[in-house]
LOVODO-761129 format. One record per residue (C-alpha): residue in three letters; z negated, x negated, y negated. Coordinates in steps of 0.02 Angstrom, whole numbers, plus 50000, padded with zeros to 5 digits. Layout:
N
alaZXY;...
# end
This chain:
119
unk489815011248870;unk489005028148882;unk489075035349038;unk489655021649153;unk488285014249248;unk488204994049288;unk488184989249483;unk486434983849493;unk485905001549446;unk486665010749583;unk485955016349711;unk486045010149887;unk485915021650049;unk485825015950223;unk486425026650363;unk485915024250544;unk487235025050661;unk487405028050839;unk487865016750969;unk489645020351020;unk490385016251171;unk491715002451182;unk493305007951123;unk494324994951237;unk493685002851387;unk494865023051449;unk494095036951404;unk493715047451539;unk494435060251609;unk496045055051479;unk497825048451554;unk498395032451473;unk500085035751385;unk501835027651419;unk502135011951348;unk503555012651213;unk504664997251194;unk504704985451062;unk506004988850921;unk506684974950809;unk507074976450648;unk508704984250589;unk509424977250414;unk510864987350327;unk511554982850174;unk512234997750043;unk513774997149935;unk512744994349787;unk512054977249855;unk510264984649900;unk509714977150067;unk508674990350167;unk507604982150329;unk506914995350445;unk505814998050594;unk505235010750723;unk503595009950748;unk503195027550837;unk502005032450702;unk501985050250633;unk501635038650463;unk502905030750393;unk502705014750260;unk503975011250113;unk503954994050013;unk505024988649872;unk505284971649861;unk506174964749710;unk506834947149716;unk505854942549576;unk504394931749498;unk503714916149448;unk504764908449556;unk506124913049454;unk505714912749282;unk506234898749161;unk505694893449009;unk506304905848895;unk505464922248995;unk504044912549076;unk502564928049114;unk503884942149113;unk503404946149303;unk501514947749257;unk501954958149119;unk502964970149215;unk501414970049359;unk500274976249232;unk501514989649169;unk501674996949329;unk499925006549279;unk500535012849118;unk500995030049043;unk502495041249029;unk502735055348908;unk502385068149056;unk500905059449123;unk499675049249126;unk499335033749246;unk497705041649333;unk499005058349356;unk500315049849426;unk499045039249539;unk498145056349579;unk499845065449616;unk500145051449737;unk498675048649818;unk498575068749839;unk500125068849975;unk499195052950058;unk499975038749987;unk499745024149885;unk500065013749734;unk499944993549736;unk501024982449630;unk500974964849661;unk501574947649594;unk501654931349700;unk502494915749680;
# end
């Protein structure tokens, strides 16, 4: 296609780094912070059967994963490839917008998109 260029005709740079120093080892002049107990993880359940799982981690990021009890696993016969199918929709379009906007949109507030289908 026009435009798009193969990967054996891009170009390469190298960068020379620095040697840093260790990062195992205190920085000076810095006070090592207190150290925050471990949390478990904390399952509720809501009315309309959806089972949330939860855990403090201290981070001033926070992580959100929807995982459907779905799959290969769980397909017969009749729907056999309906879980790959609804992987690869995940990317599609709406009306509104399109899949790069809706990837862009997300990725513009620091997030991320990844669907994924196991057995």
């Amino acid at each position: 296609m026009k435009g798009i260029r193969t990967l054996n005709k891009l170009s390469i740079r190298c960068y020379a780094t620095r040697r840093s120093d260790v990062l195992t080892e205190p920085l000076a002049g810095l006070k090592a912070g207190a150290a925050l107990p471990p949390q478990s993880v904390q399952m509720s359940k809501l009315p309309n059967g959806l089972v949330i799982a939860s855990l403090e981690n201290y981070s001033p990021v926070s992580s959100v994963g929807v995982f459907v009890k779905a799959g290969t696993r769980y397909e017969t016969v009749e729907n056999q490839g309906v879980s790959h199918v609804l992987r690869l929709a995940a990317n599609l379009t709406t009306k509104g917008a399109s899949a790069f906007r809706i990837c862009r949109g997300v990725e513009a507030v620091g997030g991320s998109l990844r669907s994924v289908s196991m057995e």
